[in-house]
mmCIF file as gemmi writes it, N, C-alpha and C atoms, coordinates in Angstrom:
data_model
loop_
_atom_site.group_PDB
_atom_site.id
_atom_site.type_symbol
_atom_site.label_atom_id
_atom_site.label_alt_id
_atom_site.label_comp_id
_atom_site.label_asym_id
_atom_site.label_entity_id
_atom_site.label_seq_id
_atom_site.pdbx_PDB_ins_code
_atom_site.Cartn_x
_atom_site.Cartn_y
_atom_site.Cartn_z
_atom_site.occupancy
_atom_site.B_iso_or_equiv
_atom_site.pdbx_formal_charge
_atom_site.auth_seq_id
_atom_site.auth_asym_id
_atom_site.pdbx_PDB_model_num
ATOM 1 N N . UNK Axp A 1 ? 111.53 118.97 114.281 1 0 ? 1 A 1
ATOM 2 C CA . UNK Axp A 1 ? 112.115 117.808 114.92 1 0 ? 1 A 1
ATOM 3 C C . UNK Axp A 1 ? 111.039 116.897 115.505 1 0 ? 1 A 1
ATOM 4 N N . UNK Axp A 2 ? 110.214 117.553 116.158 1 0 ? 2 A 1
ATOM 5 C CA . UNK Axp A 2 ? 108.785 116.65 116.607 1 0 ? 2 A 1
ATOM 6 C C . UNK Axp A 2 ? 108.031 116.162 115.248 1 0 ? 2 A 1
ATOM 7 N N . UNK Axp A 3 ? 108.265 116.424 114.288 1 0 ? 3 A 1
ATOM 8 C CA . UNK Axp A 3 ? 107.654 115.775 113.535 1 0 ? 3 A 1
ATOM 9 C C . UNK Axp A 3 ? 108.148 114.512 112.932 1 0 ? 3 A 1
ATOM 10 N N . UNK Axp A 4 ? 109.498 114.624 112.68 1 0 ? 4 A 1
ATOM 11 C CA . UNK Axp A 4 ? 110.506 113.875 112.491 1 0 ? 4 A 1
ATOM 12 C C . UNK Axp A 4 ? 110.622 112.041 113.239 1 0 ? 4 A 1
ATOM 13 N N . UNK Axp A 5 ? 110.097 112.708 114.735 1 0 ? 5 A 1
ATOM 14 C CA . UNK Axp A 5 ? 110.007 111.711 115.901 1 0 ? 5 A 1
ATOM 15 C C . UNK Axp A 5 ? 108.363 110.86 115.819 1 0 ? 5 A 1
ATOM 16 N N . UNK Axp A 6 ? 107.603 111.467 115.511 1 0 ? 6 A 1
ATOM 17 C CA . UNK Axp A 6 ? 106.187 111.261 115.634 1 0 ? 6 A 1
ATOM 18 C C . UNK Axp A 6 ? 106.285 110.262 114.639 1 0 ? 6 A 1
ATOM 19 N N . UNK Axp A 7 ? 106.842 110.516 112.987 1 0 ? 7 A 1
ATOM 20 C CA . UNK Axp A 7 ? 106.373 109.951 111.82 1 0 ? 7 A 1
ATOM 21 C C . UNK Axp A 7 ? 107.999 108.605 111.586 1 0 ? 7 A 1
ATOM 22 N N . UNK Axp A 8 ? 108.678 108.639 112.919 1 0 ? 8 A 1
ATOM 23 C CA . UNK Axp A 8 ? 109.36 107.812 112.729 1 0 ? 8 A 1
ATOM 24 C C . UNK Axp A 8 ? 108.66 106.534 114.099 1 0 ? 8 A 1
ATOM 25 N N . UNK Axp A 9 ? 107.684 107.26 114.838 1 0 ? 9 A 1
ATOM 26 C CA . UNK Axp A 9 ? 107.539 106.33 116.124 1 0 ? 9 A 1
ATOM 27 C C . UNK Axp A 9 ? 105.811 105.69 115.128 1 0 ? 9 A 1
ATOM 28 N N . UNK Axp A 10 ? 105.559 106.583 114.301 1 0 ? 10 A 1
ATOM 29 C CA . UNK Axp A 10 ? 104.526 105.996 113.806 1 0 ? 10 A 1
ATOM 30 C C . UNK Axp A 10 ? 105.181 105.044 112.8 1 0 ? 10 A 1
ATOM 31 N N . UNK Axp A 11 ? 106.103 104.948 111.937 1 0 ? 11 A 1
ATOM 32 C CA . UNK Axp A 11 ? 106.342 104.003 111.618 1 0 ? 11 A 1
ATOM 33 C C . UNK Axp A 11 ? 106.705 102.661 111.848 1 0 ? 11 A 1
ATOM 34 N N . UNK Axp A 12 ? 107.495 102.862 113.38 1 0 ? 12 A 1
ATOM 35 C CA . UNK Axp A 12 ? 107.598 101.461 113.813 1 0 ? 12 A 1
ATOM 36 C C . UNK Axp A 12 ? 106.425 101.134 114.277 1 0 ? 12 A 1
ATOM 37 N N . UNK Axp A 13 ? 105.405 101.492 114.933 1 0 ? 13 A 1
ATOM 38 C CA . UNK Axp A 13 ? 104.137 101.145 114.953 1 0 ? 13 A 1
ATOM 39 C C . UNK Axp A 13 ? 103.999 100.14 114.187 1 0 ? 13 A 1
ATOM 40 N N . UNK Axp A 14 ? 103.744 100.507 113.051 1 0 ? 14 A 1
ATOM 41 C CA . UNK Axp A 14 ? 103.084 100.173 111.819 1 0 ? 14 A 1
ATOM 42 C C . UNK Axp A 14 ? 103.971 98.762 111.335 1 0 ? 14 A 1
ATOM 43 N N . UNK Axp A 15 ? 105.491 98.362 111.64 1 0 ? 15 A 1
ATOM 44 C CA . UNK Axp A 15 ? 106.348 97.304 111.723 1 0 ? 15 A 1
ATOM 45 C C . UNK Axp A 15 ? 105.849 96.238 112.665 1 0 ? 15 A 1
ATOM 46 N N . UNK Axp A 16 ? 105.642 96.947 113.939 1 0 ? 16 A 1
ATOM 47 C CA . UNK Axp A 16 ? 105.415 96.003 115.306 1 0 ? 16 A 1
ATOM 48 C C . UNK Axp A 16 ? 104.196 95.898 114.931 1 0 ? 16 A 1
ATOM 49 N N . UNK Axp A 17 ? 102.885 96.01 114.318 1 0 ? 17 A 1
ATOM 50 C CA . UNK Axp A 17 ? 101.924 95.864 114.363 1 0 ? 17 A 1
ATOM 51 C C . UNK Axp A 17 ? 101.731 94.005 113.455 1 0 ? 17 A 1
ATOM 52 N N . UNK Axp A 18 ? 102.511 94.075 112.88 1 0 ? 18 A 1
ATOM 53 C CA . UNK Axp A 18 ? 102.671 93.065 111.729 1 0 ? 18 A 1
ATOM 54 C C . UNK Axp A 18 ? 102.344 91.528 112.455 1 0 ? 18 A 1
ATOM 55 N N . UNK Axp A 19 ? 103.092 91.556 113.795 1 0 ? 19 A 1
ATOM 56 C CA . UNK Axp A 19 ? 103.39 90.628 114.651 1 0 ? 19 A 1
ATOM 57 C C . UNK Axp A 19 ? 104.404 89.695 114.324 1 0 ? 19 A 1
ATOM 58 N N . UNK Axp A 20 ? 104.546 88.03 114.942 1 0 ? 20 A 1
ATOM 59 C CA . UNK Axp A 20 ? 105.935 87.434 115.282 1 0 ? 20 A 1
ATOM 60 C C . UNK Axp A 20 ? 105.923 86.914 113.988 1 0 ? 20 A 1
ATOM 61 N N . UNK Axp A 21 ? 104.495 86.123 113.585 1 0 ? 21 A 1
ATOM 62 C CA . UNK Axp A 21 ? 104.589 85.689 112.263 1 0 ? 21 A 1
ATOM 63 C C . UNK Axp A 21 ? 104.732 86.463 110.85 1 0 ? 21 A 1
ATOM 64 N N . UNK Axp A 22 ? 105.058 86.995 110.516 1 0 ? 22 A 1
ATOM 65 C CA . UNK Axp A 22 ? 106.123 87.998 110.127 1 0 ? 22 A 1
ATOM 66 C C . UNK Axp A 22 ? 107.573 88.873 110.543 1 0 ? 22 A 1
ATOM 67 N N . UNK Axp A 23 ? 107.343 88.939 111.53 1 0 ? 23 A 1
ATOM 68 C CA . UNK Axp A 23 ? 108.931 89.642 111.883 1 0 ? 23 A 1
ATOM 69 C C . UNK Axp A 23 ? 109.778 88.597 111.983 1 0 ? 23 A 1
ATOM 70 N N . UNK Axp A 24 ? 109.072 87.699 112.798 1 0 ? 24 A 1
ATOM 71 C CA . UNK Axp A 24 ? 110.379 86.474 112.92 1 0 ? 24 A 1
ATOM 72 C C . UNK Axp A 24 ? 110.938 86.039 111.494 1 0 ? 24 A 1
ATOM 73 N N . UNK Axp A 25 ? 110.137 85.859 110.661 1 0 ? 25 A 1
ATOM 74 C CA . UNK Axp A 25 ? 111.105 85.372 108.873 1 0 ? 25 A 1
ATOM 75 C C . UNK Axp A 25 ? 111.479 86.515 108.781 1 0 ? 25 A 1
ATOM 76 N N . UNK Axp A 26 ? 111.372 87.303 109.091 1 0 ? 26 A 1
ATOM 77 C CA . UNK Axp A 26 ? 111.841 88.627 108.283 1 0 ? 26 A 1
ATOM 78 C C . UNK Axp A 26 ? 113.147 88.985 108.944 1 0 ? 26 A 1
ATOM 79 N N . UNK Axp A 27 ? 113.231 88.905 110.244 1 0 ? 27 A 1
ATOM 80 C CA . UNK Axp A 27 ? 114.838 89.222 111.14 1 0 ? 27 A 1
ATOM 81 C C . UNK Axp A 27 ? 115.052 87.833 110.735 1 0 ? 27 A 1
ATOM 82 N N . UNK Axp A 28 ? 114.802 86.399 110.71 1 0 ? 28 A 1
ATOM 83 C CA . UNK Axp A 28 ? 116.105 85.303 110.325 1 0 ? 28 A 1
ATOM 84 C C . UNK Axp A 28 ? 115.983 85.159 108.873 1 0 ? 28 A 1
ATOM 85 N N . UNK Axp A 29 ? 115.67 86.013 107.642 1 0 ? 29 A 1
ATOM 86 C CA . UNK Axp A 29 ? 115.943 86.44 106.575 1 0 ? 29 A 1
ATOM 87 C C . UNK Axp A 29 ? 116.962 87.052 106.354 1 0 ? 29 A 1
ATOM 88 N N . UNK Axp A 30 ? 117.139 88.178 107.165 1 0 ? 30 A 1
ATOM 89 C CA . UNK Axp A 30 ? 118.308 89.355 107.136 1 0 ? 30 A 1
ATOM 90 C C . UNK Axp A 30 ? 119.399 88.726 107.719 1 0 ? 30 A 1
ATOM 91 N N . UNK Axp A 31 ? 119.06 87.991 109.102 1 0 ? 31 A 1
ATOM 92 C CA . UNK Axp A 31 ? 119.962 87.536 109.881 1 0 ? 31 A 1
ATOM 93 C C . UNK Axp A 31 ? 120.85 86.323 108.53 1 0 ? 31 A 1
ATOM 94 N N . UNK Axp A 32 ? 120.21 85.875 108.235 1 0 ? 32 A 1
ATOM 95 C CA . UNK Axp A 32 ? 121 84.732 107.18 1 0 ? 32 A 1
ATOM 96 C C . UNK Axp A 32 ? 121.538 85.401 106.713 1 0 ? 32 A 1
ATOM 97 N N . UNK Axp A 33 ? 121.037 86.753 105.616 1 0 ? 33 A 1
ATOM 98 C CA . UNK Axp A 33 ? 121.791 87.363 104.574 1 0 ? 33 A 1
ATOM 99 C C . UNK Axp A 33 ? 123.138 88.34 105.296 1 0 ? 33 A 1
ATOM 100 N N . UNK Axp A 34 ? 123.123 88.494 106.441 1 0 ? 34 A 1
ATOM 101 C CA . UNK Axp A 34 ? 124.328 89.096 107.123 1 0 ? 34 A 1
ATOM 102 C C . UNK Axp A 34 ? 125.141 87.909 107.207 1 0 ? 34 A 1
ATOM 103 N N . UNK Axp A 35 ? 124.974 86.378 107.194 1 0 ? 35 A 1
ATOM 104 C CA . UNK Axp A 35 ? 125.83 85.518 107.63 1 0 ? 35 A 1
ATOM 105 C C . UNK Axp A 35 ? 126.406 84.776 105.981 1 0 ? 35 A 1
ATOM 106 N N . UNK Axp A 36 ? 125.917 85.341 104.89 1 0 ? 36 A 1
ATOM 107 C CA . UNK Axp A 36 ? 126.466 85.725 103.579 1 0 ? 36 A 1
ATOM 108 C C . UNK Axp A 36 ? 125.882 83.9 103.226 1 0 ? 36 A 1
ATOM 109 N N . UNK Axp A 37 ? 124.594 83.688 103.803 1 0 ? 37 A 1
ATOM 110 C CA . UNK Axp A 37 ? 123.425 82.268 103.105 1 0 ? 37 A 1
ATOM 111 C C . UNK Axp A 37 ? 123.06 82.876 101.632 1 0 ? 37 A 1
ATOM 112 N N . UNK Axp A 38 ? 122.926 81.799 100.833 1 0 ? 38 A 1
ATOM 113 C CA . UNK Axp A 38 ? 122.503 82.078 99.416 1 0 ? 38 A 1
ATOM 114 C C . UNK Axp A 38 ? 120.972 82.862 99.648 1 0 ? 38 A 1
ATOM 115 N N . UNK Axp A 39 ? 120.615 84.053 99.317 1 0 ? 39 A 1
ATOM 116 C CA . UNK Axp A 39 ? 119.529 84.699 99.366 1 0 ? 39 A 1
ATOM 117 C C . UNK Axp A 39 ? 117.693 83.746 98.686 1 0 ? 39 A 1
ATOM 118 N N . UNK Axp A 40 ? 118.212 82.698 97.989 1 0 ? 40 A 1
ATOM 119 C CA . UNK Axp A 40 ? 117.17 81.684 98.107 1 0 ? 40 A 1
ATOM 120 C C . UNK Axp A 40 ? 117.173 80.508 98.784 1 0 ? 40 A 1
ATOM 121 N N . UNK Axp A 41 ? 118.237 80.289 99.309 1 0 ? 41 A 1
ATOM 122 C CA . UNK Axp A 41 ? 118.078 79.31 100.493 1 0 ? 41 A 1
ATOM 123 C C . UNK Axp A 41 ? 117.809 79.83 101.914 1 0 ? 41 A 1
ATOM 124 N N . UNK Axp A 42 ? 117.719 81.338 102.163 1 0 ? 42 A 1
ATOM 125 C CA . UNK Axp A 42 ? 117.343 82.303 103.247 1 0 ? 42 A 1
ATOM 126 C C . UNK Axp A 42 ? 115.491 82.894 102.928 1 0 ? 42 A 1
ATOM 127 N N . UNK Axp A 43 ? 115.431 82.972 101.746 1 0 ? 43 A 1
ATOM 128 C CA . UNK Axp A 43 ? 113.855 83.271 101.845 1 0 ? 43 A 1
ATOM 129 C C . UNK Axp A 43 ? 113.399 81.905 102.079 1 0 ? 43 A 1
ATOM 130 N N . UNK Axp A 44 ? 113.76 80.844 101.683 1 0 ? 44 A 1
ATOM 131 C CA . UNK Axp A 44 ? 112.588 79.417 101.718 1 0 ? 44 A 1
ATOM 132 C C . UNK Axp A 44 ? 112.79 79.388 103.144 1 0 ? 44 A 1
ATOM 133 N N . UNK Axp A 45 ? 113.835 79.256 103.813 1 0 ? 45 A 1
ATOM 134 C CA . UNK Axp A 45 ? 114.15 79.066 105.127 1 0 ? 45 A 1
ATOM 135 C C . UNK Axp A 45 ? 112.651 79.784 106.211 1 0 ? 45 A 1
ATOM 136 N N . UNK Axp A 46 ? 113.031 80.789 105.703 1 0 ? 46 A 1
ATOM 137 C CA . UNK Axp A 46 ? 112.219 81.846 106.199 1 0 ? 46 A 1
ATOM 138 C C . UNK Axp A 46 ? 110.784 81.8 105.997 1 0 ? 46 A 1
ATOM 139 N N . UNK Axp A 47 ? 110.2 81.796 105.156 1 0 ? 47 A 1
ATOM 140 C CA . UNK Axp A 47 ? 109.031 81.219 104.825 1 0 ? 47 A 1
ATOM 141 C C . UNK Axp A 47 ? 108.397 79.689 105.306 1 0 ? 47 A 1
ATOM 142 N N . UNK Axp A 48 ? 109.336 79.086 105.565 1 0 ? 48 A 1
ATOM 143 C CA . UNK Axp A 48 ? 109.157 77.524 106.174 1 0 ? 48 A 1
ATOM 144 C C . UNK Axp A 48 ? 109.214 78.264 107.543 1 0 ? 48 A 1
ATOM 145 N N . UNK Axp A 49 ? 109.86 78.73 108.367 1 0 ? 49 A 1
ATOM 146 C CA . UNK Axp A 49 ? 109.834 79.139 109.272 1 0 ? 49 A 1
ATOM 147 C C . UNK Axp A 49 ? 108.437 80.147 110.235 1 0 ? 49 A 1
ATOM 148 N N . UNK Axp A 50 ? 107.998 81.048 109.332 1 0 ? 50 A 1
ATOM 149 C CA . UNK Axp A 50 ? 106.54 82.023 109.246 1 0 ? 50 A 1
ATOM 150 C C . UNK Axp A 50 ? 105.424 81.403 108.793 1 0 ? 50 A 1
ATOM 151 N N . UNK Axp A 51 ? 105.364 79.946 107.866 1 0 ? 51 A 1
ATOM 152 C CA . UNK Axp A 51 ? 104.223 79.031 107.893 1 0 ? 51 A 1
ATOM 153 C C . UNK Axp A 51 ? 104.69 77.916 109.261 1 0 ? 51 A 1
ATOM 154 N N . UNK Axp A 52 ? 105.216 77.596 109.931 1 0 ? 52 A 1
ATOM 155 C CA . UNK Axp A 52 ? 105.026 77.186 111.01 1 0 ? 52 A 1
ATOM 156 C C . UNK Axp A 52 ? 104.529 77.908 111.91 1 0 ? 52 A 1
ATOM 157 N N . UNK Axp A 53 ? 105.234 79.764 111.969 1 0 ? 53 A 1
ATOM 158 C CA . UNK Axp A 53 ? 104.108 80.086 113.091 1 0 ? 53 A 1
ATOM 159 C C . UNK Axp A 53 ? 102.753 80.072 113.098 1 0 ? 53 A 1
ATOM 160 N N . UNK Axp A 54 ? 102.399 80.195 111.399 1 0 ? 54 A 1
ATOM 161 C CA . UNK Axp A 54 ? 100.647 80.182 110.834 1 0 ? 54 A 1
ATOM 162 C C . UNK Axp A 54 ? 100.088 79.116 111.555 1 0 ? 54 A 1
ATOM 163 N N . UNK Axp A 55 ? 100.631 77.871 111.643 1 0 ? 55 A 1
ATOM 164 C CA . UNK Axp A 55 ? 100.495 76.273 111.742 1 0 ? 55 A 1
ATOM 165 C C . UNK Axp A 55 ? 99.965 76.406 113.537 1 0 ? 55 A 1
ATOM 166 N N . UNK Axp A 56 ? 101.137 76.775 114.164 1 0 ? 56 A 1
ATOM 167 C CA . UNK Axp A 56 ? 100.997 76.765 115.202 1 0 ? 56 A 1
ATOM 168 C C . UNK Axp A 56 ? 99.78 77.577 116.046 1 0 ? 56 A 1
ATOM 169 N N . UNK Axp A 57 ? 99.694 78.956 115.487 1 0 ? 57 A 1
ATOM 170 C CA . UNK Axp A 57 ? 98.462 79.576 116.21 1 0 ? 57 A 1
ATOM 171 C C . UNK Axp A 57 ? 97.738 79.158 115.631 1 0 ? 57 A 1
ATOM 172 N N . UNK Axp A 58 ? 97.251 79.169 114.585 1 0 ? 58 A 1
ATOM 173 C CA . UNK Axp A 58 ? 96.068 78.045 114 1 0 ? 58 A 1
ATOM 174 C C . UNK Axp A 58 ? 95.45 77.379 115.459 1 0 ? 58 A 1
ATOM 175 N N . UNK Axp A 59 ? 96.832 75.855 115.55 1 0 ? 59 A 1
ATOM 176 C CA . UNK Axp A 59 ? 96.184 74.972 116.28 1 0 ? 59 A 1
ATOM 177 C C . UNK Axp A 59 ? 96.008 75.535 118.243 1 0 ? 59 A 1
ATOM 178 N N . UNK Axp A 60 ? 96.618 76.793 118.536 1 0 ? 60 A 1
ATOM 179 C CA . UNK Axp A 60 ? 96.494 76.954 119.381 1 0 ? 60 A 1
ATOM 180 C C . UNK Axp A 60 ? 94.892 78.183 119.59 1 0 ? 60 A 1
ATOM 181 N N . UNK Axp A 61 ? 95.053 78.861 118.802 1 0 ? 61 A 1
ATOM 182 C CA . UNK Axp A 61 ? 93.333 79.502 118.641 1 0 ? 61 A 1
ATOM 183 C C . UNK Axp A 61 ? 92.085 78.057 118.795 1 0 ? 61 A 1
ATOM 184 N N . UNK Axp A 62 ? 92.744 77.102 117.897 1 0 ? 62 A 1
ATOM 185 C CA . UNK Axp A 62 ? 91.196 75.754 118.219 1 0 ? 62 A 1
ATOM 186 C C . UNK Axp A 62 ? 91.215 75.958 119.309 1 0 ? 62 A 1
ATOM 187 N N . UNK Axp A 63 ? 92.585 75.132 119.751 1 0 ? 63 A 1
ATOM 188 C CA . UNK Axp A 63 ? 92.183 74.599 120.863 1 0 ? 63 A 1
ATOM 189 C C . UNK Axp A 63 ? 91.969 75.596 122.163 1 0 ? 63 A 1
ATOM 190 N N . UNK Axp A 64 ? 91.766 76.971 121.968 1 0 ? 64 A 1
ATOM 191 C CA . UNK Axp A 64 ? 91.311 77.879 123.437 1 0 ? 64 A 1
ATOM 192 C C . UNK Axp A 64 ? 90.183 77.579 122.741 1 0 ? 64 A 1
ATOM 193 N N . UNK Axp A 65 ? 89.602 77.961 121.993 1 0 ? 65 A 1
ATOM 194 C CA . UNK Axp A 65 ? 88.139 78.086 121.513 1 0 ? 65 A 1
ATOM 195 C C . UNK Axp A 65 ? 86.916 77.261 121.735 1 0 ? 65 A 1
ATOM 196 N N . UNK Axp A 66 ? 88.119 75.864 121.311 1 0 ? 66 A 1
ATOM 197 C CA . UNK Axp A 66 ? 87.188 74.721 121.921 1 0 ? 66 A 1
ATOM 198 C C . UNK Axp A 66 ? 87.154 73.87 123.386 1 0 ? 66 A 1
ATOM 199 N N . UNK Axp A 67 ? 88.264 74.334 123.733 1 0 ? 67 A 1
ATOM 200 C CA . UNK Axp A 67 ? 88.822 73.876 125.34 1 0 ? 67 A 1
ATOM 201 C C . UNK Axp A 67 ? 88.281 74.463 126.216 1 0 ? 67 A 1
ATOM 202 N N . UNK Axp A 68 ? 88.495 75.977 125.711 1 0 ? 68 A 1
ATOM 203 C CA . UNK Axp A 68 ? 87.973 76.91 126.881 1 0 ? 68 A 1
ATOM 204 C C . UNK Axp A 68 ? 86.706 77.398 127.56 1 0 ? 68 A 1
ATOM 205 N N . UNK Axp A 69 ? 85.692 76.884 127.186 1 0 ? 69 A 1
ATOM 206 C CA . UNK Axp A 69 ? 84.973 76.848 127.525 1 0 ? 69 A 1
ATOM 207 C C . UNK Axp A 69 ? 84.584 75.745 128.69 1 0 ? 69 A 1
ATOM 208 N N . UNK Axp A 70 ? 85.088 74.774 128.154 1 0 ? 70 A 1
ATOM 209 C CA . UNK Axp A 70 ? 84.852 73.488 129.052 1 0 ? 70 A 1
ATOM 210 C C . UNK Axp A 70 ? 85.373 73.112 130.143 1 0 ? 70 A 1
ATOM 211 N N . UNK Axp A 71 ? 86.336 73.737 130.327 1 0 ? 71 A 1
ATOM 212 C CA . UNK Axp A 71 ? 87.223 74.097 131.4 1 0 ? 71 A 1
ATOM 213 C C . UNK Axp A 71 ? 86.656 75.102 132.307 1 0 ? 71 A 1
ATOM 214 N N . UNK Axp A 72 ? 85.736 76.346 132.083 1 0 ? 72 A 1
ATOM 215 C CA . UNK Axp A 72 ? 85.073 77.068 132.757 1 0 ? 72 A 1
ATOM 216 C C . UNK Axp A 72 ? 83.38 76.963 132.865 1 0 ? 72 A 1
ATOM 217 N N . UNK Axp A 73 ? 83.313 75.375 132.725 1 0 ? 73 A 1
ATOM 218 C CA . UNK Axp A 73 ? 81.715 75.481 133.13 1 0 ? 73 A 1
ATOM 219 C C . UNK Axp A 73 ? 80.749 75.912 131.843 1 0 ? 73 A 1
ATOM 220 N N . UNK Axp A 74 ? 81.128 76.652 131.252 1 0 ? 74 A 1
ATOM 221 C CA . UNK Axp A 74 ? 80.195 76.976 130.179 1 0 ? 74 A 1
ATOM 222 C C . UNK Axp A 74 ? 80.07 76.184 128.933 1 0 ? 74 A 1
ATOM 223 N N . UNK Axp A 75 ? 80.348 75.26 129.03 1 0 ? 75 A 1
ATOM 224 C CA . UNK Axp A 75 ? 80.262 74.43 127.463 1 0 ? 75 A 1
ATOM 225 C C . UNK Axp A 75 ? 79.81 73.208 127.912 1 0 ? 75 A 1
């Protein structure tokens, strides 16, 4: 039974590790296909959705990278 638990807590690990930009298309993927959306108008959705989060940390990694410094004296 402990093994059972270990290789099921290691698997969600291994889910949550993925992060938002992936899980998020991936739960409003499913979430569409439970609400009976055409299964290619739910992946594009979804994919438009997980390249915006790309988009977004993108521009939020610059801007600590290049902000942050300057804001603390060191740049």
């Amino acid at each position: 039974m402990n093994d059972i638990a270990h290789t099921l807590y290691t698997v969600v690990q291994y889910v949550l590790g993925f992060g938002p930009t992936v899980l998020l298309p991936l739960v409003l993927f499913f979430l569409a296909l439970f609400f009976k959306v055409k299964p290619a108008k739910a992946l594009r959705s979804s994919l438009i959705v997980g390249i915006g989060f790309v988009g977004i940390y993108a521009i939020f990694d610059i801007l600590t990278s290049n902000v942050g410094p300057g804001c603390t004296g060191n740049g």
